[in-house]
mmCIF entry with sequence, helices, sheets and N, C-alpha, C, O atoms, coordinates in Angstrom:
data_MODEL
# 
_entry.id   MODEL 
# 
_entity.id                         1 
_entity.type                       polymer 
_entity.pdbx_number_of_molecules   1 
# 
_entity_poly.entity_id                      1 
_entity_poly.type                           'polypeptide(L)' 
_entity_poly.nstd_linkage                   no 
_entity_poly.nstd_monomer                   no 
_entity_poly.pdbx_seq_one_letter_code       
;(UNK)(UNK)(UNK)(UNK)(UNK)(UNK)(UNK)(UNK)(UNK)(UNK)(UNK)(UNK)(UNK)(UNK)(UNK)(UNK)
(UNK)(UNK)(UNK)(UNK)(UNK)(UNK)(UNK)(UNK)(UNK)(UNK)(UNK)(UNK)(UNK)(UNK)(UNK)(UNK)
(UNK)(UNK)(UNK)(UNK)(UNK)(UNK)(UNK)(UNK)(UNK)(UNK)(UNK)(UNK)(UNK)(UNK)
;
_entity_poly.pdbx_seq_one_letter_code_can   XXXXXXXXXXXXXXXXXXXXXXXXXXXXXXXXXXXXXXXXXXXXXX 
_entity_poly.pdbx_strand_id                 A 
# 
loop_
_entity_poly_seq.entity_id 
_entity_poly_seq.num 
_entity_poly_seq.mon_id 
_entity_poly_seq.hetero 
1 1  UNK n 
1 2  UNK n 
1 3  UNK n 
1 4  UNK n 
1 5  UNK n 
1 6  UNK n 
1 7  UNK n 
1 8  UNK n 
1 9  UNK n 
1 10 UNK n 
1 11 UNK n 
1 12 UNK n 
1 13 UNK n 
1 14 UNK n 
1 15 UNK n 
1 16 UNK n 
1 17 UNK n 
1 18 UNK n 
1 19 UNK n 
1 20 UNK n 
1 21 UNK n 
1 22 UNK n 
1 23 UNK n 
1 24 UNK n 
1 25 UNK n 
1 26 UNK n 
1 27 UNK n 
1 28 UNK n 
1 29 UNK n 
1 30 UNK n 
1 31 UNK n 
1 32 UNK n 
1 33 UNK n 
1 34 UNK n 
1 35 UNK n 
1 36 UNK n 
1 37 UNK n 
1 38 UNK n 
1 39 UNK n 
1 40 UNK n 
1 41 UNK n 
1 42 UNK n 
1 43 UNK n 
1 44 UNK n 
1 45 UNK n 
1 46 UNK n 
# 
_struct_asym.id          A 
_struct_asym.entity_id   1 
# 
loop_
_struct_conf.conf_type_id 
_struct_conf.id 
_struct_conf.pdbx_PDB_helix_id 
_struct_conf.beg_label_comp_id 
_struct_conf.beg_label_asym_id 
_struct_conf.beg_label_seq_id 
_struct_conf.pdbx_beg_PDB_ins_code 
_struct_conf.end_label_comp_id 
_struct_conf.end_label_asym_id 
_struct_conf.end_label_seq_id 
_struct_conf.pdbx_end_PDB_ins_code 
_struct_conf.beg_auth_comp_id 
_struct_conf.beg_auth_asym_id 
_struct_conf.beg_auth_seq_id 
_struct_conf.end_auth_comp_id 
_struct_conf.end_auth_asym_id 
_struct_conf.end_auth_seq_id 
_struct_conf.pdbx_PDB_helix_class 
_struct_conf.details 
_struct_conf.pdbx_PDB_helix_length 
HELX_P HELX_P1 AA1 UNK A 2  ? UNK A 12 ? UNK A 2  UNK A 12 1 ? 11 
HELX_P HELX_P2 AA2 UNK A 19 ? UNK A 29 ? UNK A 19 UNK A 29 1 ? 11 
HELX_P HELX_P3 AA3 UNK A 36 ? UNK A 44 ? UNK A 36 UNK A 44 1 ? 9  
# 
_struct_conf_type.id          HELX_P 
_struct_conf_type.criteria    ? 
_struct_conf_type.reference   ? 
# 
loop_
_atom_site.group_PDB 
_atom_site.id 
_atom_site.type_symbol 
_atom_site.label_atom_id 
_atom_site.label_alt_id 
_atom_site.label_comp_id 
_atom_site.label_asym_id 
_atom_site.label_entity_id 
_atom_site.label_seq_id 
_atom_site.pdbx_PDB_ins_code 
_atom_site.Cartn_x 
_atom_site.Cartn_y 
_atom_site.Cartn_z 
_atom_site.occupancy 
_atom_site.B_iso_or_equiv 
_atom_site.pdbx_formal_charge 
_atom_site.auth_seq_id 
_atom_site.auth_comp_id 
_atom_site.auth_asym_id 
_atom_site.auth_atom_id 
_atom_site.pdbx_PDB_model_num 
ATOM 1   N N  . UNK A 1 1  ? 101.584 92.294  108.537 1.00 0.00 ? 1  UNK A N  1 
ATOM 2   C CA . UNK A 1 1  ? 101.909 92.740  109.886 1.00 0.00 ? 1  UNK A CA 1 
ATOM 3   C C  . UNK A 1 1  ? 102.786 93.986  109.839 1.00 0.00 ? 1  UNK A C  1 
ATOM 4   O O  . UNK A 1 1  ? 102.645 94.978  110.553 1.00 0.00 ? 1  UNK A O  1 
ATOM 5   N N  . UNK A 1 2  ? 103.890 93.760  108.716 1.00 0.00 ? 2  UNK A N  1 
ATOM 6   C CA . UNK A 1 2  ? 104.710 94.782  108.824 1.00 0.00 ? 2  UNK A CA 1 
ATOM 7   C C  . UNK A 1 2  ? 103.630 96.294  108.672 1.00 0.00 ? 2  UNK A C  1 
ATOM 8   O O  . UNK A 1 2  ? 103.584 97.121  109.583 1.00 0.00 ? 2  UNK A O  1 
ATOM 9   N N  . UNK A 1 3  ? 102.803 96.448  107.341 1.00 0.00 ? 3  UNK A N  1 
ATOM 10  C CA . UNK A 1 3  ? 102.225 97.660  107.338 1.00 0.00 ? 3  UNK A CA 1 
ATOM 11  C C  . UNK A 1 3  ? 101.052 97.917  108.370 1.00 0.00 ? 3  UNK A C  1 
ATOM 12  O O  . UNK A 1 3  ? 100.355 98.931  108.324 1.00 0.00 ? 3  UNK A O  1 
ATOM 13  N N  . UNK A 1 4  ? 100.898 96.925  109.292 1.00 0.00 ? 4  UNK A N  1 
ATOM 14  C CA . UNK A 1 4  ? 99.822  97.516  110.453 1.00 0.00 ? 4  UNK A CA 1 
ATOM 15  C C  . UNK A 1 4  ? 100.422 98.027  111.386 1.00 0.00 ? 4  UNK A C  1 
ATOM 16  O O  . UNK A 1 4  ? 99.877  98.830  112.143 1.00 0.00 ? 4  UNK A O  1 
ATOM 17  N N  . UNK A 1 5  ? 101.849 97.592  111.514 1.00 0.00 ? 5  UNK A N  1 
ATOM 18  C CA . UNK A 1 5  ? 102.772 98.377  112.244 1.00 0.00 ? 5  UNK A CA 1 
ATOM 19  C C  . UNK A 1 5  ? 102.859 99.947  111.579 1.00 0.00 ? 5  UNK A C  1 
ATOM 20  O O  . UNK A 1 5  ? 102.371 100.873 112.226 1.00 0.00 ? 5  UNK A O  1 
ATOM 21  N N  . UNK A 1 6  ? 103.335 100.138 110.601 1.00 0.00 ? 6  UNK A N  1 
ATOM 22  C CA . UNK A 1 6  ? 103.412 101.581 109.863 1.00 0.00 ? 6  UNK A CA 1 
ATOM 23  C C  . UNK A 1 6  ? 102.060 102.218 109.713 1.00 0.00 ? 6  UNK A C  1 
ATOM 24  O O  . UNK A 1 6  ? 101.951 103.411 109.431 1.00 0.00 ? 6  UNK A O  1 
ATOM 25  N N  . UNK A 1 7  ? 100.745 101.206 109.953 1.00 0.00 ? 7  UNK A N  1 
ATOM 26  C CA . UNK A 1 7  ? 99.893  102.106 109.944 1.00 0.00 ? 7  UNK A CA 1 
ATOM 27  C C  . UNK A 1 7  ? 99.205  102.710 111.593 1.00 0.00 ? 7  UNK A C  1 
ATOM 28  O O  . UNK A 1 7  ? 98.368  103.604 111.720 1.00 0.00 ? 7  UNK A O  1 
ATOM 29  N N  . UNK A 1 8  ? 99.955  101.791 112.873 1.00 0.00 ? 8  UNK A N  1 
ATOM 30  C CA . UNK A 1 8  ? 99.642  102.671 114.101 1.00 0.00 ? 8  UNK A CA 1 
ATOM 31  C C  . UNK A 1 8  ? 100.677 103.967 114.134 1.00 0.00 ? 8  UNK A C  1 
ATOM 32  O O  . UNK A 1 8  ? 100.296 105.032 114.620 1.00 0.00 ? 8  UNK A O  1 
ATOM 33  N N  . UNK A 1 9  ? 102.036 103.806 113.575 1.00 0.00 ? 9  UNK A N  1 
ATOM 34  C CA . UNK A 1 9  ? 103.079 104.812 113.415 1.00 0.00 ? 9  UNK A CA 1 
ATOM 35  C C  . UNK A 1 9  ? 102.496 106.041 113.043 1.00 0.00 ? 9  UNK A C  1 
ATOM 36  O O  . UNK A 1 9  ? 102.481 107.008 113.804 1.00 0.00 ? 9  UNK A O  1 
ATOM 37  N N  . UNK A 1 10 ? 101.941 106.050 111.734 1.00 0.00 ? 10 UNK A N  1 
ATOM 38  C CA . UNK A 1 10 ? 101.184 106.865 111.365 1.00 0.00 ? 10 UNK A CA 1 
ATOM 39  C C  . UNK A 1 10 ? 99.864  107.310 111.687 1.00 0.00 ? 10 UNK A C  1 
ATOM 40  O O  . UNK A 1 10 ? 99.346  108.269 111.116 1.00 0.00 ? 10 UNK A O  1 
ATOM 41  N N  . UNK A 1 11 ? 99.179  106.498 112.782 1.00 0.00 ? 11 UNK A N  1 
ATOM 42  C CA . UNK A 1 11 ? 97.999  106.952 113.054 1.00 0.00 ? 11 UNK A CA 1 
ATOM 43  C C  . UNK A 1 11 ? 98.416  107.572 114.604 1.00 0.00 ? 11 UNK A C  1 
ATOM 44  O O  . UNK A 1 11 ? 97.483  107.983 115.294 1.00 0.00 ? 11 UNK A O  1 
ATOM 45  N N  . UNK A 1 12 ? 99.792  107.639 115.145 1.00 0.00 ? 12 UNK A N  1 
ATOM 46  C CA . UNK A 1 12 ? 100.858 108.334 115.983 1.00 0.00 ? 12 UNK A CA 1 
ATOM 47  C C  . UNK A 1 12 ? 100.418 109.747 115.811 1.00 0.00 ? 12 UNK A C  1 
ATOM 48  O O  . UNK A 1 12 ? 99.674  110.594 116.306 1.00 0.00 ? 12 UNK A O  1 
ATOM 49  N N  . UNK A 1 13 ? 101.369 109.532 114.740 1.00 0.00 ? 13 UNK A N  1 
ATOM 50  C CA . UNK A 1 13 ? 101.942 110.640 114.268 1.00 0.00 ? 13 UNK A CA 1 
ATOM 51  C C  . UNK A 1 13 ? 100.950 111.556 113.730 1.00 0.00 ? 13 UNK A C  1 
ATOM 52  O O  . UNK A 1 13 ? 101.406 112.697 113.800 1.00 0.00 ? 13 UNK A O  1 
ATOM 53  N N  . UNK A 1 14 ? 99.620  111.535 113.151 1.00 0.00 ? 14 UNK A N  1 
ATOM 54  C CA . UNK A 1 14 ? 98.666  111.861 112.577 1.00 0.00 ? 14 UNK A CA 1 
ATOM 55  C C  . UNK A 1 14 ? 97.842  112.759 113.970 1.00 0.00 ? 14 UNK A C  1 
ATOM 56  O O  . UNK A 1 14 ? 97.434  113.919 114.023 1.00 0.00 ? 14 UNK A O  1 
ATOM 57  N N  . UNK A 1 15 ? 97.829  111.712 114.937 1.00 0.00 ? 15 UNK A N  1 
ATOM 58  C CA . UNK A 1 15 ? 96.800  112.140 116.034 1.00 0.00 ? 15 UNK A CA 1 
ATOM 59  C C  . UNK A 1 15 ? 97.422  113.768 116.504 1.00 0.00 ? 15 UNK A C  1 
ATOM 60  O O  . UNK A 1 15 ? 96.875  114.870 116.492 1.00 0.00 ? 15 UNK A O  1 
ATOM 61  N N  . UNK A 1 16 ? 98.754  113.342 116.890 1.00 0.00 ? 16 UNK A N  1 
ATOM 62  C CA . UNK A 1 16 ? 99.495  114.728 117.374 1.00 0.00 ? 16 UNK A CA 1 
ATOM 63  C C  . UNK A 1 16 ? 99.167  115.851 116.460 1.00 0.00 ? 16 UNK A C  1 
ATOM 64  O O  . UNK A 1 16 ? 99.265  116.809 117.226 1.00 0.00 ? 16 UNK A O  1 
ATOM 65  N N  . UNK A 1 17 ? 98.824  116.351 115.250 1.00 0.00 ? 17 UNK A N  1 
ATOM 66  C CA . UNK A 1 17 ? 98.597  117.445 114.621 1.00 0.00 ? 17 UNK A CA 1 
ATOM 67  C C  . UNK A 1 17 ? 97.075  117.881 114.104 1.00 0.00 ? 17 UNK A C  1 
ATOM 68  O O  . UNK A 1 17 ? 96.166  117.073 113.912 1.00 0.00 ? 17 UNK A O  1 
ATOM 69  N N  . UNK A 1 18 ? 97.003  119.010 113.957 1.00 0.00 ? 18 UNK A N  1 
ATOM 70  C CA . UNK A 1 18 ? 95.545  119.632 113.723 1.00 0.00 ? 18 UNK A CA 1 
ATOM 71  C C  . UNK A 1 18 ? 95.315  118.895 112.614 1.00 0.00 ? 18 UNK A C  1 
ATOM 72  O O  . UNK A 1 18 ? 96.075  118.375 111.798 1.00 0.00 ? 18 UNK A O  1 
ATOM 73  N N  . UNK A 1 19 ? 93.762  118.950 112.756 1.00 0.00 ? 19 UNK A N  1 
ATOM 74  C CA . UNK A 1 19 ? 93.078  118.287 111.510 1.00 0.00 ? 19 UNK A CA 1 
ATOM 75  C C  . UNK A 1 19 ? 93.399  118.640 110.354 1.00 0.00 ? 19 UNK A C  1 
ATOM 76  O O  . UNK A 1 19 ? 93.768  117.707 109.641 1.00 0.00 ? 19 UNK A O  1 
ATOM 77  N N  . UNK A 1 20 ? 93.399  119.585 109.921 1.00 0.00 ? 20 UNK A N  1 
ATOM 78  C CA . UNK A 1 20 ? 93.563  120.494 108.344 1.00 0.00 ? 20 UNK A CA 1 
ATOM 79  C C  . UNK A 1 20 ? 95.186  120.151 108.220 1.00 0.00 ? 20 UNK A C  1 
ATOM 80  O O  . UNK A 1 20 ? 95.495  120.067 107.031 1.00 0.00 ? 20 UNK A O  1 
ATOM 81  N N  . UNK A 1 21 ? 96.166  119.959 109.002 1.00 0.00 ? 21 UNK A N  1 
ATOM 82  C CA . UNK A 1 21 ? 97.672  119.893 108.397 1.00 0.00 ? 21 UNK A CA 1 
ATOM 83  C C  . UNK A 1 21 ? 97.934  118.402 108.309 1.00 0.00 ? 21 UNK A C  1 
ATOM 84  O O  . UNK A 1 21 ? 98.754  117.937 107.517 1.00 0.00 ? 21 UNK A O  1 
ATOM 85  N N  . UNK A 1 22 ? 97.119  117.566 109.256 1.00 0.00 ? 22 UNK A N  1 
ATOM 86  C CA . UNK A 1 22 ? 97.339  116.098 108.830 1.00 0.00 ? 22 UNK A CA 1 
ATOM 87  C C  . UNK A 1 22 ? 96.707  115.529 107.635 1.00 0.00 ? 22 UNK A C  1 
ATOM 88  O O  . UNK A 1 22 ? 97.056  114.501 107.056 1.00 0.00 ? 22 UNK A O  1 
ATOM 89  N N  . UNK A 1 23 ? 95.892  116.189 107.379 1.00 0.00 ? 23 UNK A N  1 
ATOM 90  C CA . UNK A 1 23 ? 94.609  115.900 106.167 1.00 0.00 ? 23 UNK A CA 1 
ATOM 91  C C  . UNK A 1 23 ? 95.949  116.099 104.799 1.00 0.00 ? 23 UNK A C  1 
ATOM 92  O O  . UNK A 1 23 ? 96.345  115.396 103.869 1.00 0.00 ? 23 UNK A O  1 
ATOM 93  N N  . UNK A 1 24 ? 96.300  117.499 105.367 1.00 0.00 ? 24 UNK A N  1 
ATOM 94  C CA . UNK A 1 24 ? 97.090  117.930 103.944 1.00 0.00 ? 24 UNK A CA 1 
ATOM 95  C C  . UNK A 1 24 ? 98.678  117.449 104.018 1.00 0.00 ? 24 UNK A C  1 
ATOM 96  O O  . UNK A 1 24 ? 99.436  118.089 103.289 1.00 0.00 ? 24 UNK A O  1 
ATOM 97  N N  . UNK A 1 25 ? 99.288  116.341 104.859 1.00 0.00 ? 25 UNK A N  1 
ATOM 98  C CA . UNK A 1 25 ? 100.101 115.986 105.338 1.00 0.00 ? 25 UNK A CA 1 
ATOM 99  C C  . UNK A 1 25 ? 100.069 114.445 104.800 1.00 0.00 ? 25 UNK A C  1 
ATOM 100 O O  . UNK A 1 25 ? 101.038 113.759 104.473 1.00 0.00 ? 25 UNK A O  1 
ATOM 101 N N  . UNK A 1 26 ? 98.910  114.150 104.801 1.00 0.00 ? 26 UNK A N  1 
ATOM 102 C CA . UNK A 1 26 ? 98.588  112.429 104.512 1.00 0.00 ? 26 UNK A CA 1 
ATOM 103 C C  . UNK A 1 26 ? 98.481  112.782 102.720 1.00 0.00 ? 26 UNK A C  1 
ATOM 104 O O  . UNK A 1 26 ? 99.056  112.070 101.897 1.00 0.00 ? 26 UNK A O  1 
ATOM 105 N N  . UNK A 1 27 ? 97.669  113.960 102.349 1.00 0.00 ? 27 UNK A N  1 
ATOM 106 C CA . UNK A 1 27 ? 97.354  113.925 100.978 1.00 0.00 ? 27 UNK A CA 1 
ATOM 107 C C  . UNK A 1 27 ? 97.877  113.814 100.256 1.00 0.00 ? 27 UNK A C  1 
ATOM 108 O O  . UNK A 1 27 ? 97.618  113.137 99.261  1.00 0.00 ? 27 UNK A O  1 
ATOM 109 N N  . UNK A 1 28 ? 99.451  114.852 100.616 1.00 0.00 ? 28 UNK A N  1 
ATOM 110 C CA . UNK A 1 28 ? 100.749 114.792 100.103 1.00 0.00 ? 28 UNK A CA 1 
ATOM 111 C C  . UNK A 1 28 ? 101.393 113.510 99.764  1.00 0.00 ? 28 UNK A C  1 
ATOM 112 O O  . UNK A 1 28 ? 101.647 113.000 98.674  1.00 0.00 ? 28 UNK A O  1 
ATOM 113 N N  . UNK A 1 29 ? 101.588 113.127 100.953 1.00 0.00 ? 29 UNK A N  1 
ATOM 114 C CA . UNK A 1 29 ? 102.591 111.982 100.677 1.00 0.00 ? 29 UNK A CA 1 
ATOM 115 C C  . UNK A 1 29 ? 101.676 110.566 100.283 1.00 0.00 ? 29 UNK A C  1 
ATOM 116 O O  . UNK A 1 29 ? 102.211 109.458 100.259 1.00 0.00 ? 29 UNK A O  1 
ATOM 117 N N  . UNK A 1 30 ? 100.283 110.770 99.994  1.00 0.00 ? 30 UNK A N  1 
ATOM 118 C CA . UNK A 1 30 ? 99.496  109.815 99.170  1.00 0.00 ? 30 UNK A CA 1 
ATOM 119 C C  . UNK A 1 30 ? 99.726  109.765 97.922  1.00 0.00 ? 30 UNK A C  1 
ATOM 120 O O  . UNK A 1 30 ? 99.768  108.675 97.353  1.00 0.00 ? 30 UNK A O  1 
ATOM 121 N N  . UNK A 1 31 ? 99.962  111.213 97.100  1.00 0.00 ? 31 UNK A N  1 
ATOM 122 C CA . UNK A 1 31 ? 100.054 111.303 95.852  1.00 0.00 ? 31 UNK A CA 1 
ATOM 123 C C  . UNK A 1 31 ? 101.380 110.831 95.406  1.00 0.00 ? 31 UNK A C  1 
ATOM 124 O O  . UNK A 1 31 ? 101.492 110.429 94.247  1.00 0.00 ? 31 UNK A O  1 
ATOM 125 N N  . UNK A 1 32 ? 102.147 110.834 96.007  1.00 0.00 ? 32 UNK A N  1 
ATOM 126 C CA . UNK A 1 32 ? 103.622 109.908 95.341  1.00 0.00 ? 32 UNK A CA 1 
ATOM 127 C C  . UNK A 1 32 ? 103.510 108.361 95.334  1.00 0.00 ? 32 UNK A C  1 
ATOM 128 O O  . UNK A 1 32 ? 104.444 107.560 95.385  1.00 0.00 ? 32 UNK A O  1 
ATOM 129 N N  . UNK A 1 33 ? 102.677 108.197 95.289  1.00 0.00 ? 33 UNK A N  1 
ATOM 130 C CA . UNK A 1 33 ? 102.562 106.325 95.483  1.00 0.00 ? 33 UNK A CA 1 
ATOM 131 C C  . UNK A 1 33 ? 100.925 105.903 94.913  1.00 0.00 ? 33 UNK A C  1 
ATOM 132 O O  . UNK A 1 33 ? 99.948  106.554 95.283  1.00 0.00 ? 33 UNK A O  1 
ATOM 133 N N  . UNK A 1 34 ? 100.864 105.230 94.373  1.00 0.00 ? 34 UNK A N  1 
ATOM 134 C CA . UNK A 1 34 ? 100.318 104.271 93.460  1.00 0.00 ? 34 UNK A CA 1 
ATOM 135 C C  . UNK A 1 34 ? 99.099  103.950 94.341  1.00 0.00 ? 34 UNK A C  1 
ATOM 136 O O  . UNK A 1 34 ? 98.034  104.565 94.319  1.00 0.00 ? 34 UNK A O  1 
ATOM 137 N N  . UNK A 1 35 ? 99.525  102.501 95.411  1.00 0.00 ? 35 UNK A N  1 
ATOM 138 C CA . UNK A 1 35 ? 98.653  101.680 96.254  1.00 0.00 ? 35 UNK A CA 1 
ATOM 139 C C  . UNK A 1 35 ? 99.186  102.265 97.950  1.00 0.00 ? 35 UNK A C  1 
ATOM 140 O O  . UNK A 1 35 ? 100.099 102.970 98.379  1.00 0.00 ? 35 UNK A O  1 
ATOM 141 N N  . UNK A 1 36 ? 98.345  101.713 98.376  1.00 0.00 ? 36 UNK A N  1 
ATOM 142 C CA . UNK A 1 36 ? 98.356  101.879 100.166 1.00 0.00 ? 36 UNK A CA 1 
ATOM 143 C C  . UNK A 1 36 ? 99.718  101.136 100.206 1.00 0.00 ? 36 UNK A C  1 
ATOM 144 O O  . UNK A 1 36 ? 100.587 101.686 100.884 1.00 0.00 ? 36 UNK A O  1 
ATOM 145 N N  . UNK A 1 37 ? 100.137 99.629  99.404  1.00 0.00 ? 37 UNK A N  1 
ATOM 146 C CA . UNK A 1 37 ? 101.373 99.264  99.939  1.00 0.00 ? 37 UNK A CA 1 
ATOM 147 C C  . UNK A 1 37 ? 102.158 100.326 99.701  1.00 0.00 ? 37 UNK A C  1 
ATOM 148 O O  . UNK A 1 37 ? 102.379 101.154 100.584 1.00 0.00 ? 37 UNK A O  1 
ATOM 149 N N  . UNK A 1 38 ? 102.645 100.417 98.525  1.00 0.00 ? 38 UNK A N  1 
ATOM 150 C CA . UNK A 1 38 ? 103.821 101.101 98.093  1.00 0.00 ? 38 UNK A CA 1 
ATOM 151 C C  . UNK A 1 38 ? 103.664 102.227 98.788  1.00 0.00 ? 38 UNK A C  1 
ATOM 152 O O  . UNK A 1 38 ? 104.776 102.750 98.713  1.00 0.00 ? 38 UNK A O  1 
ATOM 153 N N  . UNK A 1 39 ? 102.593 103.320 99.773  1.00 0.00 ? 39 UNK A N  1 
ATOM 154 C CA . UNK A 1 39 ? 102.773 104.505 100.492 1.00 0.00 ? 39 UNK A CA 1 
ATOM 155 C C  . UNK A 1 39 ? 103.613 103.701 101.977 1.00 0.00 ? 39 UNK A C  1 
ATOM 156 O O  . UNK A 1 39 ? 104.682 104.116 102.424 1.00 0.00 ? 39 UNK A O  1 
ATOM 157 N N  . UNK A 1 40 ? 102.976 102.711 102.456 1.00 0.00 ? 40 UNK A N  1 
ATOM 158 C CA . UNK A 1 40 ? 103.393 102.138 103.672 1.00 0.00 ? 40 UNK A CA 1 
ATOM 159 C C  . UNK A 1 40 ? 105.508 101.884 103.651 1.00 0.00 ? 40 UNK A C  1 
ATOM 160 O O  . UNK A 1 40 ? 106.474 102.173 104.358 1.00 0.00 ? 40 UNK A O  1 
ATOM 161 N N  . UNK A 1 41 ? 105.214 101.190 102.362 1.00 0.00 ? 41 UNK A N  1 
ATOM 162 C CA . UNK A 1 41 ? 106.936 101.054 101.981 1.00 0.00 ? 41 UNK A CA 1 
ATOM 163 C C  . UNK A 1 41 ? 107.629 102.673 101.981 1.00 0.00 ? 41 UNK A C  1 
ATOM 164 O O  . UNK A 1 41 ? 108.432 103.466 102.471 1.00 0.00 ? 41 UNK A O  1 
ATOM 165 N N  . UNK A 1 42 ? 107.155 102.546 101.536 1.00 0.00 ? 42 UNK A N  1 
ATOM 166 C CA . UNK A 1 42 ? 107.954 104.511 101.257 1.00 0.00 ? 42 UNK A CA 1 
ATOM 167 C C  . UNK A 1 42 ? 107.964 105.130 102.364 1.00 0.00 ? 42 UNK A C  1 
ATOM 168 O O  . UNK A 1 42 ? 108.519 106.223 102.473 1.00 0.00 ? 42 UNK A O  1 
ATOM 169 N N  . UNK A 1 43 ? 107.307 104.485 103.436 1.00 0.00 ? 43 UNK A N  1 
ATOM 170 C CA . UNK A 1 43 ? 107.502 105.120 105.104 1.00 0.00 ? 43 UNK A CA 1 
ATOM 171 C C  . UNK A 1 43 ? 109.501 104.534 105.813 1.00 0.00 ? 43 UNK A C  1 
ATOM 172 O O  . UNK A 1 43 ? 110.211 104.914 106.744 1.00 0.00 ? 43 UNK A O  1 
ATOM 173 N N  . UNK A 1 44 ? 109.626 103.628 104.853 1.00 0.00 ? 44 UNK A N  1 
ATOM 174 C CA . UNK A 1 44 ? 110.700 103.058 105.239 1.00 0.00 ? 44 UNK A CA 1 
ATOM 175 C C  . UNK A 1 44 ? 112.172 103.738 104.983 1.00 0.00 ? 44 UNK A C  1 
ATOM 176 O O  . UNK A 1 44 ? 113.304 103.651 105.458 1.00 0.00 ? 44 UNK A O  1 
ATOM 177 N N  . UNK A 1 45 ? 111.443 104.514 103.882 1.00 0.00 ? 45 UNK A N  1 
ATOM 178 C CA . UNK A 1 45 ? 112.848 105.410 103.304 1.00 0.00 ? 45 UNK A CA 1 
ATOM 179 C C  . UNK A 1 45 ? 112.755 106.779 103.424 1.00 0.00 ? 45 UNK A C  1 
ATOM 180 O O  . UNK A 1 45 ? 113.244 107.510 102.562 1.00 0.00 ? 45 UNK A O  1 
ATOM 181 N N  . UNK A 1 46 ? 112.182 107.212 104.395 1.00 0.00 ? 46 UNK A N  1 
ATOM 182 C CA . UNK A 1 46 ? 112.266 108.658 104.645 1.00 0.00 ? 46 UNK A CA 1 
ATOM 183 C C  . UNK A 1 46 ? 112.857 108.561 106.250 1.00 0.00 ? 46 UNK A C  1 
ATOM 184 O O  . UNK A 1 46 ? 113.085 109.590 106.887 1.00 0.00 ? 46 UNK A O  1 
# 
């Protein structure tokens, strides 16, 4: 439950920006993390 919460947050936050900067916005902060959890957790500490 907790990460379906962080994943409407992010599908928020995603909608508001052009395609090409969210694409390269999500890509980014995909590559520091392993699994989908550990990206969802890492939403907690920024």
């Amino acid at each position: 439950e907790d990460e379906l919460q962080r994943m409407w947050i992010l599908r928020k936050l995603l909608h508001g920006m052009e395609d090409m900067p969210a694409i390269e916005f999500l890509l980014d902060k995909l590559k520091d993390t392993k699994t989908n959890h550990e990206f969802f957790m890492s939403m907690r500490r920024k």
